[in-house]
N, C-alpha and C positions, 0 to 999 in steps of 0.2 A: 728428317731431323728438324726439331724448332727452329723458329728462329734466332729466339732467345737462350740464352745460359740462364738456368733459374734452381736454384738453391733448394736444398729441402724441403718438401711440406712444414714438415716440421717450423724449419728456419723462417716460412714466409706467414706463418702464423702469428711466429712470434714478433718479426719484423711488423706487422698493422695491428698487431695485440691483439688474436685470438686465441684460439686452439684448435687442434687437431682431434678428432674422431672418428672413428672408422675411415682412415686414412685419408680425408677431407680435409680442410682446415675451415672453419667457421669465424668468420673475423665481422668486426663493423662496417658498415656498406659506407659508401661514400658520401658525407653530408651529416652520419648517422652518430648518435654519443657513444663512447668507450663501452660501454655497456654493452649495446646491441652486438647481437649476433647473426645477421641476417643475410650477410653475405658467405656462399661456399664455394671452395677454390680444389681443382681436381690436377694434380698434374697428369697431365697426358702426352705423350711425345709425339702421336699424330696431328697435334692441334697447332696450328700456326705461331700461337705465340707458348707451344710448350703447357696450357694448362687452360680449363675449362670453367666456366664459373656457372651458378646461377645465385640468383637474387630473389628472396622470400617477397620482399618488401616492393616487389616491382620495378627495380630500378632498373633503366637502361645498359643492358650488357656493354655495350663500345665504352660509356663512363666508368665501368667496372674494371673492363679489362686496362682503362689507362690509370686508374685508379692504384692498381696492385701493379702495375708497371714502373709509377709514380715510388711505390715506397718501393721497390725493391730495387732503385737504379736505374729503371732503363727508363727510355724516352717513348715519349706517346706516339702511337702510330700516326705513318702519315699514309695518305693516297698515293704520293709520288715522292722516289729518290730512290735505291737500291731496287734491284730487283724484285725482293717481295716486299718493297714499302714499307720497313724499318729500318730505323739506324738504331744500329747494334751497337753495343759495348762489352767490353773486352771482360772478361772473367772477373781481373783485378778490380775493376770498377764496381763491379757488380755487389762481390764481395765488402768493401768497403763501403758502399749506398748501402748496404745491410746491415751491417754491425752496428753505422750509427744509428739505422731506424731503432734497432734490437733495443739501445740501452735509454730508446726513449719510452718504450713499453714494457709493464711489470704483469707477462702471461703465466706465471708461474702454479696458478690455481690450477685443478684439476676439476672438467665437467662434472657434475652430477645431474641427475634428473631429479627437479622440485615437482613436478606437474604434471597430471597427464589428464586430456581433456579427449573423451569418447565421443566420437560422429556413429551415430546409431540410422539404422532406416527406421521407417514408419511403426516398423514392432518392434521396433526397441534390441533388434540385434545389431551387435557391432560391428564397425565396417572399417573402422581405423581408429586412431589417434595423435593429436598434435600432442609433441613431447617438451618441455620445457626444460630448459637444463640451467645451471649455474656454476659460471657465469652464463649470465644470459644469451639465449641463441635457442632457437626450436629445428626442430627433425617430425618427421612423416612415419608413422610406421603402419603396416596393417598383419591380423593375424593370420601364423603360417599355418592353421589348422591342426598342429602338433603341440601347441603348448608355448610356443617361441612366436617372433617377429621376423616381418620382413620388411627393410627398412626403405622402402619405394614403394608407390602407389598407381604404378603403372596397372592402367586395365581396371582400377576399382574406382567403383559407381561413388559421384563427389555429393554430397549431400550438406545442408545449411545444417551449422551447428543448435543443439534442443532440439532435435527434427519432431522428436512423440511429443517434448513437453506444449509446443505450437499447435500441434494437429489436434490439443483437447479443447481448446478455443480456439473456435474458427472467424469469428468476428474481430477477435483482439487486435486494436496497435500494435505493428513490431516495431522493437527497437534493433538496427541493426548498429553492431560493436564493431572497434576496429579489430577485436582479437580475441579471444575464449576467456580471460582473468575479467572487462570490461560485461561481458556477456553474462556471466556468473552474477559480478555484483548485481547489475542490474534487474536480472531475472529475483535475487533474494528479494528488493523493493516490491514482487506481487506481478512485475510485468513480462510479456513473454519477450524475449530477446536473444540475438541468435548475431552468427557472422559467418566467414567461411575460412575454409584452411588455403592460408596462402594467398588472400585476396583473390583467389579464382572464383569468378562467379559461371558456372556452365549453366547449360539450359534447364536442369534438373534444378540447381538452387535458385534461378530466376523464378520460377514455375510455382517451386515450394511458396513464393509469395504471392503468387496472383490474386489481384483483390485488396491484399493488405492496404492498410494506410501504415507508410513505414518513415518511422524515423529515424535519421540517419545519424549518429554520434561520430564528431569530428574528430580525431585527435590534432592536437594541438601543436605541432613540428608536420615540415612538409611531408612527410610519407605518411602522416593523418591526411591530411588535407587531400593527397593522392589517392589512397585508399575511397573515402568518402566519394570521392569527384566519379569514380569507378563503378564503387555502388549503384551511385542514383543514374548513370547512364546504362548499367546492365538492366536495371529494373524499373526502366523508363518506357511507358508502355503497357507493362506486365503488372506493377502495385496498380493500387486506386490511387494513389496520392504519395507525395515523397517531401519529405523536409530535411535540409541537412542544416544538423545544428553544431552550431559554437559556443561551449559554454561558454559563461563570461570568466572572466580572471585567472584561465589556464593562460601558462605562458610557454608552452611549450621546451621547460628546463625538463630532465629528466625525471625528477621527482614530482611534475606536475603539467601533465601533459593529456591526460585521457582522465574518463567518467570517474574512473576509481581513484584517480587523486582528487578532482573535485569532491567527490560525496566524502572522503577520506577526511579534507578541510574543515567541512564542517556540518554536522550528524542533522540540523534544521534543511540541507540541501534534497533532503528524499524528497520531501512535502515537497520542493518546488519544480522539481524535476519537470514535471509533467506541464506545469503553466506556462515553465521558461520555452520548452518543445512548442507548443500550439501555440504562441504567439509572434513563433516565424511566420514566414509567406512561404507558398508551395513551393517546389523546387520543379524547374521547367531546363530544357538545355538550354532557352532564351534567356532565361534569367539567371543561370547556374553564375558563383563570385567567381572571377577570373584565375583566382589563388589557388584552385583548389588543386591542380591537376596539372600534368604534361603541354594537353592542349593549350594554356593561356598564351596570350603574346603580352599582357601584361606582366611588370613585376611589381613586386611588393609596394616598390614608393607608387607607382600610380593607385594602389589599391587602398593604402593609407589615403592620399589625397581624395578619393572617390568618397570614402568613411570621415574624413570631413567634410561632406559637402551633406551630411545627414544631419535631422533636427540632434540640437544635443542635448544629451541626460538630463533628467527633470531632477537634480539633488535641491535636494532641501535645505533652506538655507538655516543651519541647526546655530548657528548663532543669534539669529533672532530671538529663538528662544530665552533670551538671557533675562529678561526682565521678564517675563511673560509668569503668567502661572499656570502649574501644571494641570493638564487638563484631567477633571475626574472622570472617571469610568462609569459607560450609562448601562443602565441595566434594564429589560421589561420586567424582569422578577430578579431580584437580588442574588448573585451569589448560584443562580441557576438556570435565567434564560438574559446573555447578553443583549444589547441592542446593536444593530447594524451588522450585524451576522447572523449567522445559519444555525440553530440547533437542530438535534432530530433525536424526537421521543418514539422510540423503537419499543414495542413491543408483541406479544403473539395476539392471533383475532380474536374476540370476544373475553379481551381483558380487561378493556374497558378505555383504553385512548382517546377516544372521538370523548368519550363523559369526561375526563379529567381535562381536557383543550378546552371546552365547551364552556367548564366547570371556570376554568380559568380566562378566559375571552370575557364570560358575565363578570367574574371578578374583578379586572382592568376596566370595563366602563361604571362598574358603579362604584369602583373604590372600595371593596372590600378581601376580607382574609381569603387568601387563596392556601388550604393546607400547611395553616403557619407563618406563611407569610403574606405581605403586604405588596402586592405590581405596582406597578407606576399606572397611576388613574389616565385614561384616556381612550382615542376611538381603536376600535378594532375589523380590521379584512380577514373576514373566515371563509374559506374558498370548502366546503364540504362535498366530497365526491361518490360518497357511499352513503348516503341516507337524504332520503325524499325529504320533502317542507312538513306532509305529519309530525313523520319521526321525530325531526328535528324540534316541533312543536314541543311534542310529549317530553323529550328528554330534557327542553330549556323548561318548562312549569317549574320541576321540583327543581333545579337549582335556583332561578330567580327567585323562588319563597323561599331557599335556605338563606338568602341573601339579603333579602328582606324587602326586596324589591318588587317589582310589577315588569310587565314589558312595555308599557307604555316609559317605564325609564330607559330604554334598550333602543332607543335611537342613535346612537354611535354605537353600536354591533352592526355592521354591515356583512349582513349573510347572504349567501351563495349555495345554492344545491343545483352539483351537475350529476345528481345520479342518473346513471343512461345515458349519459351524453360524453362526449367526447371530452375530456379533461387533461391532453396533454399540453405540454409547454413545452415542450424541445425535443424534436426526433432527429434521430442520428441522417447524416448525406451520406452518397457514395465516398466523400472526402475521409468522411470516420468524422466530422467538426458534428456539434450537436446544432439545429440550425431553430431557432426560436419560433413557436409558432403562433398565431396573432392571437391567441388567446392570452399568451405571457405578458404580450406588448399592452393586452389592454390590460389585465390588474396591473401590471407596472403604473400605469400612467395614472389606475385609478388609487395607489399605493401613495403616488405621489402627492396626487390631489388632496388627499385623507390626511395625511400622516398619522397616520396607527400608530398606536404604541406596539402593536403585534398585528402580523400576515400570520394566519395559523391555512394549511395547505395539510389534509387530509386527504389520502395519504399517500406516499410514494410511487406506489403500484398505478396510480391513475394517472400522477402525473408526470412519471418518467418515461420518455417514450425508446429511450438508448439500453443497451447492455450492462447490467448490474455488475457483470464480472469486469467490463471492462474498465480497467481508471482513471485513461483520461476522461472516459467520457463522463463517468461520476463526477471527477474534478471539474470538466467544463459546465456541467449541469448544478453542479452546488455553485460554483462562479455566478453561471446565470441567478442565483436566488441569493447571494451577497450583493451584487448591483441594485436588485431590488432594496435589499435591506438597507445598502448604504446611500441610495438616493433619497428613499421617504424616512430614514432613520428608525424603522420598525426591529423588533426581532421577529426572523423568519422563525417558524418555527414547524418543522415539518415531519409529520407520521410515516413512521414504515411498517414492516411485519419482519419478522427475525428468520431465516430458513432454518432448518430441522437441525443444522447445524450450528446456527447460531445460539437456538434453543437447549441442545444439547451440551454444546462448548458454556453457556451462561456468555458470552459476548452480546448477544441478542442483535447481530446482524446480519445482515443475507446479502450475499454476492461479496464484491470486492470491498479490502478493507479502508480503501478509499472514500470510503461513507464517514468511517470514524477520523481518519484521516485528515477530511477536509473541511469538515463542521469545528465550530469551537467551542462546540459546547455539547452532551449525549445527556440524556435522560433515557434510561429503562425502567420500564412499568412491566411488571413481572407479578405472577401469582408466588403466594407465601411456601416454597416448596421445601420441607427438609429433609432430614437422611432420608436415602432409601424414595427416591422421586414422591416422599408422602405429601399430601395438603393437608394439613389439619383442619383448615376454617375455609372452606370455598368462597367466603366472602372475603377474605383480610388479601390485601395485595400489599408491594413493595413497589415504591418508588426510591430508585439510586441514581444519585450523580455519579457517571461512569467515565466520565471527562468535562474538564470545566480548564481551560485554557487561562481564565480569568476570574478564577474562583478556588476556593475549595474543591476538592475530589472524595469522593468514596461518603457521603449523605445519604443519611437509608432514612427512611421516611416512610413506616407503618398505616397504611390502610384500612379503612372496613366500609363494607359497602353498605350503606344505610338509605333505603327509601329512592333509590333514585340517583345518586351521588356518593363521590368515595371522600369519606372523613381520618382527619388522622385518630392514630388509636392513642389516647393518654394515658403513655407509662410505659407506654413497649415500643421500642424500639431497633431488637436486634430480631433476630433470624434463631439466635442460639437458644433466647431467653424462650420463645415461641417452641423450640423443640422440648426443652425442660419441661415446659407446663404439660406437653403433649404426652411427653414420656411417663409422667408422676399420674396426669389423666389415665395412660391405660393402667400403670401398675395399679391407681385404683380401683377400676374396672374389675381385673384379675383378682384381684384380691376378694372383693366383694363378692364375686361369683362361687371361690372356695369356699367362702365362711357358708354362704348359702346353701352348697350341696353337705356341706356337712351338719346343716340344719343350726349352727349357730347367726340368730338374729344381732343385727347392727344396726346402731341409730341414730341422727342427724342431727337429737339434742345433744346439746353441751354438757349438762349436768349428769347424761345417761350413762352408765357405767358400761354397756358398750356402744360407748361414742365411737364410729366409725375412722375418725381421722387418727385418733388415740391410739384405737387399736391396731390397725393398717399399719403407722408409723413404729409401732415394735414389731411387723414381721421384718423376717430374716431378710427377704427382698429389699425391703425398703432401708432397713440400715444397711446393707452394703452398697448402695448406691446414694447415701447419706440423705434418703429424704424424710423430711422434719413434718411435726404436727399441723403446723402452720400450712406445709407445702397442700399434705394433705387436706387438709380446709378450704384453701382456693380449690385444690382440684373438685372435692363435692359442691362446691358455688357453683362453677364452669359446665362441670357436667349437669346439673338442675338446672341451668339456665336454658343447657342444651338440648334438653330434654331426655337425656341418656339415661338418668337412675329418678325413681318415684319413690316416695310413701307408700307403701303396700299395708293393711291392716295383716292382721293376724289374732289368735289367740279368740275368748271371749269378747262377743260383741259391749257387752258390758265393760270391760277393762278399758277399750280404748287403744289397744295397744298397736303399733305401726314400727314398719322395719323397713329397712334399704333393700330395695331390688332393682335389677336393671330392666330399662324398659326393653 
């Protein structure tokens, strides 16, 4: 027999404001908001005190079971007094500690399941799922092999939540979450991220990290803080490196307590995510906060006191600004390469990058047009990693003469050719941190010295020495090249190559989108491509502002490559207008080729009664797709320029007579 007299499931549900499923009752654990459901309660009549519990959330059973003792009337066990070390109360007691709990809780909702989050193995087959209900409270289930569930996980292999989506980068920062809804957001920001069902971490899910450099997301109430404290001692040892982080300005209320209320707050928090993480210190057991966990023998007030004895917050003192004036916005090129930050001119190889940097480096020291516009005149750091001092010769001749200069004016271009040599600036640690290499340290310093109007760093591939997929480390790496910018006040401005996918998508980025992310500014240099992956002109390219944080966005800026150098094209400016001309080109083509075979001549004068464009522009083609005399006229310029249709004579050498044919 129990010890205790204890009331319905039902009744004791309702009495701490849960509910009852599959003859459980699922109520909030102790210390936990109205909300939770983390706590399960079994009556059992072999159990000492009449009913069994367990706790999702980790919490200590002996505070549970005095916890549910608590609301339902009886008194907390003791070591010593009666025989089995309870004092017991009388039925009537009991009854009455119940009623009044009852009419302080409104359990009248009925659970649902809003959620259900899949634990897969390595191939991607399913092994369980945590179930989410509402009101809130989570259940275990795993499949019965028939179509149905079984709702205990007794015997099945325990596996860290994403397990496939992880194992396709195997280099990546984990983010570890206190729960599967945290896990989720996070993983959509691009990062890989994972937790476990139940805060169990077994040797399988420790394992699953080895190596990792893993960050640990706090939540913000103590069973975060436990949770976390948990983590980083199962995977202590086992990661390369552990940080447990606290966002700032959770307060651990119910509506703002974990990663997804943060990023929720405010949509500019993605960008920062990753900065806030890497500019903790490692997480060690020696240095682990005393707050986190079971183990502390502090409490909160010594741990406050401890967090005042820290330098404090650098705010700004935004009043001073009252009299001041507002500072204006510096630019290396207006409106398209900020100063003291990072752009990055992405585009595919042999598009012509290294020429339009180059094009633009001479521009900024001798003060002249750079495609339209005007740079801010001054010295420039050009760090070049794929082309020798020849090349580099040959390619600077023809711009310095379009420029109108010599090189002898080209004393503040400070050039650099590391082809064949080593050109990284920051290679990844065992930690995951990007670690600067002395080559960074010295253009820094020689950055400093200079003050450039522009650091131009050709190109990406030479000198990032970290994981492209991964985004801290992008992020830390593009960091490293805004410290530059913002000590010598330069615009960085730095080349990459687009992967097959960036090329294909039109983003023109490769690897993680933390490239775009973390710059303030994109320029893509792109060949002139329309429908149907066509080029019309091998020589015409496009330059677009594809992000400008501090400017305008969406700038197409029309190319042709002329002699050495890419010029803009006066009058054209779109992508569309370039297809039009293309289009009305061939229908000319076509058309000139029938009148040919059917042995009617066409002609290129004006006053010739078969004037080709005249003629052309009354076939049937041509009016149904509304093209005009005129159109046809540019198209025979275009194509003569092109070499595509000639003067062919015909008839009597005497007469003089010539017709349109294509060459």
């Amino acid at each position: 027999m129990p010890a205790y007299h204890l009331p319905s499931i039902e009744k004791i549900a309702e009495a701490l404001g849960g509910d009852v499923t599959n003859g459980e009752a699922l109520v909030p654990g102790p210390g936990h908001t109205a909300e939770d459901r983390s706590l399960a309660i079994k009556c059992d009549s072999a159990a000492p005190d009449g009913f069994v519990v367990h706790s999702f959330a980790g919490d200590d059973p002996i505070v549970c079971r005095d916890y549910i003792r608590e609301k339902c009337g009886q008194a907390p066990w003791k070591p010593k007094g009666n025989a089995n070390g309870h004092a017991r109360r009388s039925e009537d007691e009991v009854e009455a500690a119940l009623a009044t709990a009852i009419k302080r809780q409104s359990a009248d909702s009925k659970s649902r399941v809003v959620c259900a989050y899949p634990y897969s193995d390595e191939g991607g087959t399913l092994l369980y799922e945590v179930i989410r209900l509402e009101p809130k409270s989570f259940r275990q289930r795993r499949p019965d092999g028939n179509g149905g569930w079984i709702w205990k996980l007794e015997g099945v292999r325990r596996v860290i939540y994403r397990w496939p989506e992880i194992l396709q980068y195997a280099d990546a920062t984990i983010f570890v979450c206190e729960g599967e809804k945290d896990a989720d957001r996070v993983a959509s920001l691009g990062h890989c991220a994972t937790t476990v069902a139940g805060g169990k971490w077994t040797d399988e899910c420790v394992k699953a990290l080895a190596g990792r450099d893993v960050l640990i997301l706090e939540g913000a109430d103590k069973a975060g803080r436990k949770k976390a404290l948990a983590a980083a001692t199962a995977l202590h040892g086992t990661a390369a490196t552990i940080r447990i982080v606290r966002l700032p300005d959770l307060t651990g209320h119910p509506n703002n307590k974990d990663v997804s209320d943060w990023l929720d707050a405010d949509p500019q928090r993605a960008e920062k995510l990753i900065d806030i993480c890497f500019s903790l210190p490692l997480w060690t057991p020696d240095n682990s906060e005393p707050n986190a966990g079971p183990q502390t023998k502090k409490d909160d007030r010594e741990i406050d006191a401890a967090a005042s004895e820290a330098p404090p917050l650098p705010f700004i003192n935004i009043v001073a600004w009252h009299e001041r004036e507002v500072p204006k916005r510096e630019w290396t090129v207006e409106n398209r390469i900020p100063a003291r930050t990072v752009t990055l001119l992405s585009g595919d190889g042999g598009v012509g990058k290294t020429i339009l940097a180059l094009h633009l480096s001479v521009a900024i020291v001798l003060g002249c047009d750079w495609i339209g516009t005007l740079p801010e005149p001054g010295p420039v750091l050009a760090i070049c990693c794929e082309d020798e001092e020849p090349e580099l010769h040959r390619r600077l001749a023809r711009i310095v003469q379009h420029c109108g200069g010599s090189f002898a004016d080209l004393a503040a271009l400070h050039l650099i050719s590391l082809a064949g040599e080593s050109a990284l600036l920051a290679t990844p640690a065992r930690n995951g941190l990007l670690v600067p290499t002395q080559l960074l340290q010295r253009i820094s310093e020689a950055a400093c010295d200079l003050k450039p109007r522009l650091v131009l760093l050709d190109n990406s591939a030479d000198v990032y020495g970290g994981n492209e997929n991964d985004r801290a480390q992008v992020r830390q790496f593009v960091g490293l090249l805004r410290s530059i910018a913002m000590a010598s006040g330069a615009g960085v401005l730095l080349t990459s190559h687009p992967s097959l996918t960036g090329l294909s998508s039109g983003s023109g980025l490769s690897g993680s989108t933390a490239w775009n992310a973390s710059v303030r500014s994109r320029l893509y240099f792109k060949r002139a491509i329309i429908d149907k992956d066509e080029e019309p002109d091998p020589d015409l390219r496009v330059l677009e502002v594809v992000k400008a944080n501090y400017g305008p966005v969406g700038e197409t800026i029309m190319l042709r490559w002329d002699n050495g150098l890419f010029l803009p094209v006066a009058g054209q400016s779109t992508l569309e207008k370039l297809a039009r001309e293309q289009k009305v080109d061939n229908l000319f083509l076509m058309l000139l080729n029938r009148w040919t075979e059917q042995g009617r001549a066409v002609s290129d004068k004006a006053k010739a009664n078969a004037y080709a464009p005249g003629a052309f522009a009354s076939e049937p083609e041509a009016k149904a797709d509304n093209v005009t005399k005129q159109e046809m006229a540019a198209a025979m310029d275009r194509l003569f320029r092109a070499g595509r249709i000639h003067n062919a004579a015909y008839g009597p050498p005497s007469r003089g007579w010539t017709k349109l044919e294509q060459k």
